[in-house]
N, C-alpha and C positions, 0 to 999 in steps of 0.2 A: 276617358280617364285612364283607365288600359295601359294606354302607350306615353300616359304622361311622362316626359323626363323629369318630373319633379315626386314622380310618384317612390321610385327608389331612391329618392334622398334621404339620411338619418333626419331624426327629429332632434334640435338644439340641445335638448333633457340628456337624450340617446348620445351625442358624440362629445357631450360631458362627463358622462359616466362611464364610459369607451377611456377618456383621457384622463378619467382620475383612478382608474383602476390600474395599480401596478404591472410590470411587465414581467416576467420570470426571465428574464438574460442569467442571472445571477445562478440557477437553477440550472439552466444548459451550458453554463463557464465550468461548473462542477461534475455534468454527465463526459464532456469534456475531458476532463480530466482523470474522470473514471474510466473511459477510451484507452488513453494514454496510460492511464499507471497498469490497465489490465495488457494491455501489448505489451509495457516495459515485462512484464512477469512472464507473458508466453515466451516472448528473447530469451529471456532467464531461464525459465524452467525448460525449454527446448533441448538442453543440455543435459539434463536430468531424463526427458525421456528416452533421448534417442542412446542412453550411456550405453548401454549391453551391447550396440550396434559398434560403437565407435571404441569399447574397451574388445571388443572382440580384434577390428582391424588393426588396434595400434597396440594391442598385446601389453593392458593395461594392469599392476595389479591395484588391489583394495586401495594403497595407503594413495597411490598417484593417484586412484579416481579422485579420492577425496582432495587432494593436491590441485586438480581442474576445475572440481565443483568450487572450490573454495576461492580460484582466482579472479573472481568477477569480483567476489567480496572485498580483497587488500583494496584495488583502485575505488570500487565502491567506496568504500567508507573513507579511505584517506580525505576523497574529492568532496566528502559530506560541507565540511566545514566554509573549504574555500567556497565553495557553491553557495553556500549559505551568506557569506559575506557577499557574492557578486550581484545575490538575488535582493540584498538590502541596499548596494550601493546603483543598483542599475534595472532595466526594463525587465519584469519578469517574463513580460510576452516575447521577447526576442532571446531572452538562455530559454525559454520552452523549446520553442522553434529549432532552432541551431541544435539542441541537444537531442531533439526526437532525431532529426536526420541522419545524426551523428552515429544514433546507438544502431538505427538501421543499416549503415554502412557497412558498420563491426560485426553485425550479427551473417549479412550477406557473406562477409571476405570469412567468415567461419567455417560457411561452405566448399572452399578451397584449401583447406588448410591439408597438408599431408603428413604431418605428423604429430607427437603430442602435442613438442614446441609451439608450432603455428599454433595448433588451438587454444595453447593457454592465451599465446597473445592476444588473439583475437579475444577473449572473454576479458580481459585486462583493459581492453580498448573498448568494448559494452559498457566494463563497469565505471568508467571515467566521464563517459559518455549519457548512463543513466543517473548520472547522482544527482542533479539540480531538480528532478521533476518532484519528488516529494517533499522535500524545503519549498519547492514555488509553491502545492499545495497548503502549508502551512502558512504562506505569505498573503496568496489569496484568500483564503479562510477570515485572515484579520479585516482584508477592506472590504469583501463583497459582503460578508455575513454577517447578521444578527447575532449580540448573545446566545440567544435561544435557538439557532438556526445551526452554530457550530457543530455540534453534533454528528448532525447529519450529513453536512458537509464533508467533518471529517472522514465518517466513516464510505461515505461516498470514494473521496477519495485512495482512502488504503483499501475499500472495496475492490480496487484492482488485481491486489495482490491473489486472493484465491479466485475472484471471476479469471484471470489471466490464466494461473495457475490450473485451472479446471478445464479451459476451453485450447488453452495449450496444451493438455495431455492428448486431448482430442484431435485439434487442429495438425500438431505435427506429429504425431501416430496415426492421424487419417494421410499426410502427406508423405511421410516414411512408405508407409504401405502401398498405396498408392503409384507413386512412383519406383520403390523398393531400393531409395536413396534418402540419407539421411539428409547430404547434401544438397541436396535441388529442394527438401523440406527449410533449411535453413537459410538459400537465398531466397524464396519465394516470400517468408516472413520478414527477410530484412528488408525487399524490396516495399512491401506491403507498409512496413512503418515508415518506410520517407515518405510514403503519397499521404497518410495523417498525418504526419509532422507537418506537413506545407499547410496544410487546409486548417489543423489548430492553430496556426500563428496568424491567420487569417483574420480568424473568429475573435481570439481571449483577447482582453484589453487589461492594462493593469490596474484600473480604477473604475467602477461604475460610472464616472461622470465623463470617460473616456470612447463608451461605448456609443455608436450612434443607436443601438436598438434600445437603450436604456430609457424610460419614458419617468417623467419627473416627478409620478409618483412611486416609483420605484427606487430612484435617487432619494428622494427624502425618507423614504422607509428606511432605507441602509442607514444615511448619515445620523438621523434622528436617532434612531436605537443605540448605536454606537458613542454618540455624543451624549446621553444620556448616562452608557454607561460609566465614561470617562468621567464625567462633571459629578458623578455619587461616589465614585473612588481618589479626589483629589487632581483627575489629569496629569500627571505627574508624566516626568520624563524618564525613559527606561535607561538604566543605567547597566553594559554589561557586565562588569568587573563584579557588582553589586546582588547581578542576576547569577552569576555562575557561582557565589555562597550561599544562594538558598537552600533551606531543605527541599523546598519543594521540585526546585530543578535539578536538583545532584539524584532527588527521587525518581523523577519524570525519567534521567537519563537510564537509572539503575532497572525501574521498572521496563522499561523498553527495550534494555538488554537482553532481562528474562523472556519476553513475551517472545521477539525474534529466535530467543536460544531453541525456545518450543516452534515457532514455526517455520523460520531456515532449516531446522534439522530436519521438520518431517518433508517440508518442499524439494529439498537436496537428497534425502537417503529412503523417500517413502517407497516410490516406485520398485529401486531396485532389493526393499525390503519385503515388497507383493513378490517379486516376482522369484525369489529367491528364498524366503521363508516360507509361502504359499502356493507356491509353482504356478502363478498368474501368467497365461503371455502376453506378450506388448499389445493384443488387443484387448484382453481383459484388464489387463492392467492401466490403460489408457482409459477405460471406463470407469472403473474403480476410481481411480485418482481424480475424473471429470467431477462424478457425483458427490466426494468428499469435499470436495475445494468451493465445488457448486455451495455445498453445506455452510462451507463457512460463509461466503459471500452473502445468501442466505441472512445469515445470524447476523453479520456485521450492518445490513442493512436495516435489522430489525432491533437492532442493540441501538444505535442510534437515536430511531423513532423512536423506541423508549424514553433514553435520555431525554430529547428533547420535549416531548409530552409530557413524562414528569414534572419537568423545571417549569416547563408552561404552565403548570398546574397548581404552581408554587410549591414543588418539592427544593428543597434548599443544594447549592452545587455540590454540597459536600457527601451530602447523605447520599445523592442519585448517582455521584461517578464513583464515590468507596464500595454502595452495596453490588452494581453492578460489575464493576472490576473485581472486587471479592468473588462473587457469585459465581462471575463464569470460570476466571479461574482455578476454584476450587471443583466444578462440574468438567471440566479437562483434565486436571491431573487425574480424578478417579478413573476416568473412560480411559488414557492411557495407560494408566497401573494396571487396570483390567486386561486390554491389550496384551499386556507382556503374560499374561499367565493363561491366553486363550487361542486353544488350534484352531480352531473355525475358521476358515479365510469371509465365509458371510457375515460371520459378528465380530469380526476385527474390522473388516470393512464400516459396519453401523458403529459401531463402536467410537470409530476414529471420524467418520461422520457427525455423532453428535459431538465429540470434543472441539474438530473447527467450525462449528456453528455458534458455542461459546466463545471460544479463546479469541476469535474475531471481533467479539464485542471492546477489544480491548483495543481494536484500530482507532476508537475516540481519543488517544494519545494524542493522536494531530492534531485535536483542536487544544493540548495545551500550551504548544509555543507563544498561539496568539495570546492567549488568556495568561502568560508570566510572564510575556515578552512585550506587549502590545504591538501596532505596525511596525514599530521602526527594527526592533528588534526579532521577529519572528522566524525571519529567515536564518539567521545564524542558530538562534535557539534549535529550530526545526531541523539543521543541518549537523547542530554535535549532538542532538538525540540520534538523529538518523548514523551519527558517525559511532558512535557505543551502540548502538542498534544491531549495525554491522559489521563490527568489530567481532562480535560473536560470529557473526555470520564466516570469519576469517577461520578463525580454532573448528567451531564446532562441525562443520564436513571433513575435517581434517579429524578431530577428536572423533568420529563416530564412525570412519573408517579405521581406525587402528583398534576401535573397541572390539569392531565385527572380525577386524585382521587375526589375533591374536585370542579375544574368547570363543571364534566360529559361532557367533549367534547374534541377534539383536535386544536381550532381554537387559543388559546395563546400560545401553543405547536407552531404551524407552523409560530404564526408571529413572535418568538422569534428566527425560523432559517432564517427568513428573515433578523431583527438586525446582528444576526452572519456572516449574507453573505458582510451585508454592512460593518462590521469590516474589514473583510478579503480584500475588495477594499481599506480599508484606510490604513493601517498598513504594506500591499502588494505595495500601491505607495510611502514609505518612504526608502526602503529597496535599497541600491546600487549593482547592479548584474554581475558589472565589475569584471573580471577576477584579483585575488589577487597577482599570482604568488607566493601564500606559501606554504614552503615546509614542 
């Protein structure tokens, strides 16, 4: 009986329970995307680390850095919106695809650039390039995820922003070094995001019932929850004209101004703030900035699982996303206010540590395009938050360099991210986070 062929066979019971047990696609669509939003941010922030390198050769001053850092942001955010429209009238697995490759093209020909000129273009052509991935984020959130599951999703996916941001400090300050070229750090990166771009267009699908890995108890988990939550709130059709005079989305857009204001500035002006107020060099500083961004990634992970756990528990939408958006943003502004009145470069370091381990709690923004907007609308929603998002993103490298230009210091730089944090509590407590039911 040993060698029976019928001895390794499952038992009926066994490949019943095998096939009623859901599959997690839905879960690696999201890790996925966590991939991709954390490389969009190593692109990004690549610029910010290698800056001392490249204001040295192209004989940069303060207001022009801030003039380069800031030009990924105008194309950025312009492209929020349309992207956001393309991603509601069309496939969102094929603008993922096209646009990963794209931003790696741009980030590559950055590495040839010879002088400021080229480089702004090329971060102009990144940031055109990167705008559709976080509106698909918010797109997908609607059809793969659970009520209950948004969350995490969300924060999964803006989980990019400081996982990228932390492991880019790393990655191209170990490749700077390394090769003792900023350039050959910067095509190696862009070449490295077209090989992920291929492979996630591969994978995502734009609907669970799309996917061949998707098994059918896993399909009815999604639809079921979701169709539940539509049929207790009316099913009603998402109207946008209707949606862009809520409070709750003029709030969502306002609060996510703030939240960006605080973390575009310290992403764009952190580093050269170690290394220049602190006398950090680009290897300390590459460490520094890894383990802070780590921090936030960190928090934003675990802000989520809160969320979610919560609401599973029956904590009501409103109480779980006002205390927690309250909370952390009040525990960041203090630890930056702190910041501006502390020499220590080790407790400015922890300091600025625990505030993006908080303030990242506030990446669960993503999940509310779906939640005001339901499917049909969530792309455009998710793409004119992410365009007032970024819009900040435009002024504020530019405002934070003429502050350090003209005061010689960064101490009205940091207490203006402290104002932005307390925005982010006010504008975050106005916002209704009850489940819409639109379709």
């Amino acid at each position: 009986m040993k060698n029976s062929p019928y001895a390794a066979a499952p038992s009926p019971a066994l490949a019943s329970a095998d096939s009623a047990r859901p599959t997690n696609v839905r879960w690696r669509i999201f890790l996925i995307l966590l991939l991709l939003a954390a490389i969009n941010y190593i692109d990004r922030a690549s610029l910010s680390v290698a800056l001392p390198l490249i204001s040295a050769e192209f004989e940069l001053t303060p207001a022009l850095e801030g003039l380069i850092l800031s030009a990924f942001f105008w194309s950025y955010a312009l492209m929020q919106i349309p992207s956001g429209m393309l991603l509601d009238r069309f496939q969102v697995r094929n603008i993922v695809g096209v646009a990963t490759v794209g931003w790696g093209a741009f980030q590559a020909l950055g590495g040839f650039a010879h002088n400021w000129i080229t480089l702004l273009v090329t971060r102009i052509g990144l940031g055109v390039a990167e705008s559709p991935i976080m509106p698909a984020g918010a797109k997908l959130n609607g059809s793969w995820l659970t009520p209950n599951e948004r969350g995490r999703g969300a924060t999964l996916v803006d989980g990019g922003a400081p996982l990228g941001t932390a492991f880019g400090a790393i990655i191209i300050a170990g490749l700077i070094t390394w090769f003792d070229s900023w350039r050959i750090a910067f095509i190696i990166a862009g070449v490295g995001t077209v090989v992920v771009g291929i492979w996630a267009w591969w994978y995502i699908r734009n609907h669970p019932s799309e996917h061949p890995l998707v098994n059918k108890a896993e399909l009815d988990y999604i639809t079921q929850a979701n169709d539940a939550a539509s049929q207790s709130n009316g099913n009603r059709k998402a109207v946008l004209k209707e949606l862009l005079k809520s409070r709750s989305v003029l709030c969502m857009f306002a609060g996510y101004a703030c939240y960006n204001s605080v973390f575009y500035g310290l992403l764009t002006w952190m580093p050269s703030y170690l290394h220049q107020a602190h006398n950090l060099d680009i290897k300390a500083m590459g460490g520094a900035t890894f383990l802070i961004f780590m921090c936030g990634f960190v928090g934003e992970l675990v802000g989520g699982w809160i969320a979610d756990k919560w609401r599973t528990n029956g904590g009501q939408p409103n109480t779980v996303m006002r205390s927690m958006f309250a909370g952390s943003a009040a525990v960041s502004a203090l630890c930056i206010l702190l910041v501006a009145y502390t020499a220590d470069a080790a407790l400015v370091i922890g300091l600025l540590c625990v505030a993006l381990f908080f303030i990242r709690w506030c990446g669960m923004y993503w999940c509310l395009p779906a939640i005001l907007g339901g499917k049909s609308k969530a792309g455009v929603l998710g793409g004119s938050m992410n365009f007032c998002g970024n819009m900040v993103g435009v002024i504020v490298p530019i405002l934070i360099g003429l502050i350090v230009q003209f005061t010689g210091s960064y101490f009205l730089a940091l207490i203006f991210f402290v104002v932005m944090a307390f925005g982010l509590m006010l504008f975050s407590g106005l916002i209704d986070y009850r489940e819409r039911g639109l379709a």
